[in-house]
N, C-alpha and C positions, 0 to 999 in steps of 0.2 A: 158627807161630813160624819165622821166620827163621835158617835151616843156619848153622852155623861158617863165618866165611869168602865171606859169602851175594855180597861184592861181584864176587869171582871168578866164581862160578857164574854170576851176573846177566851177565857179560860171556862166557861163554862158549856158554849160553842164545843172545843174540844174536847171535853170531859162527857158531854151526851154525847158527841157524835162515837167517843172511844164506845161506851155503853151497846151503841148499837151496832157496833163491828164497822166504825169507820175510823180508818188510823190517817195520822196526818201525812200529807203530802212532802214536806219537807219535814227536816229536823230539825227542832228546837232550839239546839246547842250550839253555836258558832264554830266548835270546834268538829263537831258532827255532820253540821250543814257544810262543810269545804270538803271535806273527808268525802261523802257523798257523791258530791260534784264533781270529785277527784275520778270518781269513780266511773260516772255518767261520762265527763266532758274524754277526749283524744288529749293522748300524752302532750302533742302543741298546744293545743288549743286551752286545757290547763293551766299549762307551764309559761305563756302568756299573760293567762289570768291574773294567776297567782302570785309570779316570781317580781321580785323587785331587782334592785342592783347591786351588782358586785355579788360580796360575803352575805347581801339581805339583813345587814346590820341594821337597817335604818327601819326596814319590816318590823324589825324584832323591836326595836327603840321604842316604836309610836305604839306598842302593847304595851311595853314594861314604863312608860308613862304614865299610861291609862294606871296601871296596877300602884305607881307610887300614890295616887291620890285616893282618901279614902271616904265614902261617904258617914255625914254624922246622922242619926236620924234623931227624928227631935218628936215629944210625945205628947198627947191629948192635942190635938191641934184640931179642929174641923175639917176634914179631909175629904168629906160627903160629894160635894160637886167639886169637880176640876177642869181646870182650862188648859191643854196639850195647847193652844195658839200662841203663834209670834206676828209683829207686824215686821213686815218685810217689802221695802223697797212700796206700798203706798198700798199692800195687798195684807190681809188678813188670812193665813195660812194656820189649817187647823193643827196640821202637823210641825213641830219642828226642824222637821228636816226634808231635804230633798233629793233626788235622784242624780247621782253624779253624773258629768260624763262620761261613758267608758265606751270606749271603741269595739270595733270588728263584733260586735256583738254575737254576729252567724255563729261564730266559734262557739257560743255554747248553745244556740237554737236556731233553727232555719228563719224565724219572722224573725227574728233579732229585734232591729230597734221597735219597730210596728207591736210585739208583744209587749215590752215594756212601756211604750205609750199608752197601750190601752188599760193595762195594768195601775197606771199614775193616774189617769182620768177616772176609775172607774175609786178608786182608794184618794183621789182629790190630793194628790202629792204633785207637787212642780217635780216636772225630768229637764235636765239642760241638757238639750241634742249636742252629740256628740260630734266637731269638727270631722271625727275618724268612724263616721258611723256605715251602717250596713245596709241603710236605707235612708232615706232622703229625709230632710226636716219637714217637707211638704207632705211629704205621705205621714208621717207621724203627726203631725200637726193635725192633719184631718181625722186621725183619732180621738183628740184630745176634747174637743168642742170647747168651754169657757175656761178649762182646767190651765194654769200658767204654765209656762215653757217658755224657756231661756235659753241660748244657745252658745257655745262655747267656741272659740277662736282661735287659731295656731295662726301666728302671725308668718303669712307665708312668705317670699319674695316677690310676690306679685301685686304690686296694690291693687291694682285694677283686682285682680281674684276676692283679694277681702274686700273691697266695696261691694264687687258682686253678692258675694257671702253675709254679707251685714245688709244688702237689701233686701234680700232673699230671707233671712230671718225676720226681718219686721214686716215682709209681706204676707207673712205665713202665722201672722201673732206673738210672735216672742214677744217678751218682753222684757228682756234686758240681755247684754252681750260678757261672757265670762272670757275675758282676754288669757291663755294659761300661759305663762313668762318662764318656767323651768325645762321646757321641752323644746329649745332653740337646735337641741340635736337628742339623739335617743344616748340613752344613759346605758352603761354597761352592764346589758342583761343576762347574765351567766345563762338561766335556764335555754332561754331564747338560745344563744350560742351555740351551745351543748348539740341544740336540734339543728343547729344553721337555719330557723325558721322565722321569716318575717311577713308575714301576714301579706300584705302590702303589694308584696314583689309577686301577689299569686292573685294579685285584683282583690283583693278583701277589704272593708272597712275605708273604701276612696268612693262612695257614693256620694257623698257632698261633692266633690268633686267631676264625677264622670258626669253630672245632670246639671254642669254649672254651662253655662255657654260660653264666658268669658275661660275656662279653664277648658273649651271645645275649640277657641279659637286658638288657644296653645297648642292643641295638639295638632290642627291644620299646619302649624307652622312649623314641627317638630321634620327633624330626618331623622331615620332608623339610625341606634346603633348598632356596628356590625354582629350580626347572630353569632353566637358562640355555636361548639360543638352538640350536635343532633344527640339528645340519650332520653333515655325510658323518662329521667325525672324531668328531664325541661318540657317535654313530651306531655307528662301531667300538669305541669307547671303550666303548661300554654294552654290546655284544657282549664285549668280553674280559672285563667284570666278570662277565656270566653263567655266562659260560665260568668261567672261577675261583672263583665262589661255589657252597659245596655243594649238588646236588641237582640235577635236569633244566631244560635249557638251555629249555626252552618255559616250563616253569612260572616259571622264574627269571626271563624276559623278562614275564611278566605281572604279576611283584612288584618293587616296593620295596626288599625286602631287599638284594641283592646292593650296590645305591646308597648304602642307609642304611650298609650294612657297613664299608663304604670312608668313608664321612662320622664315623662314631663312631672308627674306627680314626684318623683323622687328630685327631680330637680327644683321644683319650687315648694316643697315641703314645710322648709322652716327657714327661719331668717337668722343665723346668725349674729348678726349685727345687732339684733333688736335691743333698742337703749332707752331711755326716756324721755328724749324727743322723739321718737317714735308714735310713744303711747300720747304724748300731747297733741301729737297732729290725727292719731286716729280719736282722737276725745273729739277734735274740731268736725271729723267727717261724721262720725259714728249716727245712723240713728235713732238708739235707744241708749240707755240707763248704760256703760262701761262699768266690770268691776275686774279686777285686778287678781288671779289665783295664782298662786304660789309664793305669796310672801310669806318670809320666817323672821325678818328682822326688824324692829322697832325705828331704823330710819329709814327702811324703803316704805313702814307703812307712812309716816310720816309725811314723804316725801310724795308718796299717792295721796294720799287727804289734800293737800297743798295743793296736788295736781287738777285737783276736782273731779277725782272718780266718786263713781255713785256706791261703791264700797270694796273690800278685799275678802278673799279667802285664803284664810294661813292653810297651808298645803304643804308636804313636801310630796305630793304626786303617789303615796300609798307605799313610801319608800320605793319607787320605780328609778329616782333617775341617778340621786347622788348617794353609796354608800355612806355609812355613815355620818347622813347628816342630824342634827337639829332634829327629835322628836317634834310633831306638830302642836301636842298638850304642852310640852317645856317652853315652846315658841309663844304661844297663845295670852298669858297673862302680862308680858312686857309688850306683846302689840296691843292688848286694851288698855292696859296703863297711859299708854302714848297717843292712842286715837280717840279714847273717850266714848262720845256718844254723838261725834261728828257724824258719821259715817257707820252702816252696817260693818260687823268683822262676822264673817263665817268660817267656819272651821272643817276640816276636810282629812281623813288618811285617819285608817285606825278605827274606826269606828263600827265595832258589832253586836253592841247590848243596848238596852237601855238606860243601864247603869253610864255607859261610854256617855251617851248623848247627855244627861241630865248633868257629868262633870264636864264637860265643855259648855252648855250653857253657864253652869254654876262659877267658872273662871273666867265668863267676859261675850261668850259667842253671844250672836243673834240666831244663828239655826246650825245646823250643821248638816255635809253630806255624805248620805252613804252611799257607799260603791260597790268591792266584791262583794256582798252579802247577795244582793239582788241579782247579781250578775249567775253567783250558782243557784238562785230560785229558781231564774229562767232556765238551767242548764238542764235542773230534774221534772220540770212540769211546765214552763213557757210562762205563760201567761197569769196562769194561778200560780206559777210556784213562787212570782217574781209578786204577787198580792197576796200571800200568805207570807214572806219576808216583812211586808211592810205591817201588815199590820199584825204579826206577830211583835215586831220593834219596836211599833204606837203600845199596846196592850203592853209590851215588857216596859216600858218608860213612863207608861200614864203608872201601873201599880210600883216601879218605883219611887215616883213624886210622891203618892199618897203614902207609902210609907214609912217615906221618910221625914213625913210629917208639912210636905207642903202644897198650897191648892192649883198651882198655879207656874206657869214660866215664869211672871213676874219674881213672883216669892225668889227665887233663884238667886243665890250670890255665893261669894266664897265663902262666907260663913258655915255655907252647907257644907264645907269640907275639909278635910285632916289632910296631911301631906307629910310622907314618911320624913 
């Protein structure tokens, strides 16, 4: 749990360790820390990261959002003790915000998800395992110990896989299921393209999936499709899928499997079709808390409140899927207007300061999450680098509150803010 005061300390931490010839692990800067990472992570595995869709209009949008609202600071207030916590979903979270989902993690460090789990537990942040993760929710979960963890959903074609998938999170402690509704197909990723590089198709980031048994009983049932032509890169290409597919790298090069795995998982990946009687019949299966990520529109949030989800994340996926859409801050104040205080609204994409998080609370959120930041911590130091992200972001947002004159998340509203 995070000290009274914690952003003080956090800077004063840093200022003796400079003293004694300790410089920090990551960079300060957001624009510094990507740069870095840029630098650390493989031109894919980056350009992944990084890249959103299309022209990255939507990328750019969800900044020059942030940058239209401006904080007012307000003066002589009592600022001495502050409270960084939000109640969320029946839990007391010291921090306001939490670890997004973000797939293929290995891309920027070998423990992938397992560093970032132990990273959330050890800095008391909820992580929502990632549907597209690099390690099992099970194994990350057994990092966590009481620390909360949620887990996130791609609604596949297979029901039977998500029931699997949705028992297998609540067996493992989650507590609540992040249904994501923008990713029915992958959005046109320039960078991706560019490289002809999808993660996926090389066994990466389908570990929820290869440890599922109902998504083993798919592949029993699967036939080969015909092999393409013999060369250097399918060559490596069928070396990573070994490599990534459970169980020894020789016996795996003698099997099928690992091939089939990645052939089944492209086929039942996403659901096209997913509509809103969908989401009502997985409301009826589900056994935890359902909330709803990716809404931008003030009647689909509507129409989820209605539904009885236990709450939404306005998202547009960190500009990943649809150029040009909808800023997620422009999106944010017509969905509280409209859902009240029914239901949690969280806010998601864009978000790398303190400043960010404290104007998303201040226009309606209940917490918000952060994504690439943490993702280039782990790239340049793993474990600490992905717990110097965090609470560099607690310290940068707790001395924002205080000096902008308020004690507390509660204190929080749009009055705290100017809008060009």
């Amino acid at each position: 749990m995070p000290a009274p005061g914690f952003g003080r300390l956090r800077q004063s931490e840093v200022y003796v360790g400079g003293a004694r010839g300790r410089m920090p692990r990551v960079p300060f800067g957001p624009e510094e820390l990507e740069a870095a990472a840029r630098r650390r992570m493989s031109r894919a595995a980056f350009a992944y990261v990084a890249g959103g869709a299309g022209a990255e209009l939507t990328v750019k949008a969800n900044r020059a959002a942030f940058e239209r609202w401006h904080i007012v600071p307000r003066m002589l207030r009592d600022i001495s003790q502050r409270d960084t916590s939000v109640e969320l979903l029946g839990r007391r979270l010291h921090t306001p915000f939490l670890l997004a989902p973000v797939g293929v993690l290995e891309l920027a460090y070998p423990e992938a998800d397992l560093a970032v789990a132990r990273a959330a537990a050890a800095e008391s942040v909820p992580m929502i395992f990632s549907n597209q993760a690099s390690r099992t929710m099970e194994a990350c979960a057994a990092e966590m110990g009481d620390c909360a963890r949620w887990f996130q959903l791609y609604a596949s074609t297979s029901d039977e896989l998500i029931d699997s998938l949705l028992a297998r999170a609540a067996a493992c402690g989650c507590e609540a299921i992040v249904l994501t509704l923008d990713t029915t197909q992958l959005g046109w990723r320039t960078r991706d393209l560019d490289l002809a590089y999808l993660p996926f198709l090389r066994g990466k980031g389908i570990a929820q999936y290869t440890s599922d048994p109902v998504f083993q009983r798919l592949v029993d049932d699967a036939s080969p499709a015909p092999a393409g032509r013999v060369t250097l890169a399918a060559l490596r290409t069928l070396i990573s899928l070994t490599r990534s597919y459970p169980g020894g790298l020789w016996s795996n090069l003698r099997s099928l499997r690992p091939r089939l795995a990645v052939q089944v998982f492209t086929d039942v990946y996403s659901r096209a079709s997913l509509a809103w009687d969908d989401v009502g019949r997985l409301l009826e299966r589900a056994p935890l808390p359902l909330l709803l990520k990716g809404i931008l529109h003030p009647d689909d949030a509507e129409r989820a409140v209605r539904l009885g989800v236990a709450g939404i994340v306005v998202s547009n996926h960190g500009g990943r899927q649809v150029d040009g859409s909808i800023a997620t801050l422009d999106a944010l104040p017509p969905i509280v207007d409209v859902v009240g205080r029914r239901i949690p609204v969280l806010f998601d994409s864009g978000v790398r300061t303190g400043a960010d998080v404290l104007k998303a609370l201040a226009l309606g959120a209940t917490a918000v999450l952060l994504g690439r930041p943490y993702v280039y911590g782990l790239a340049l130091a793993g474990e600490d680098g992905v717990r110097d992200v965090i609470r560099n972001l607690l310290a940068d947002f707790d001395l924002t509150l205080a000096l902008s004159g308020h004690a507390s998340v509660a204190d929080l509203g749009p009055d705290a803010l100017a809008r060009d």
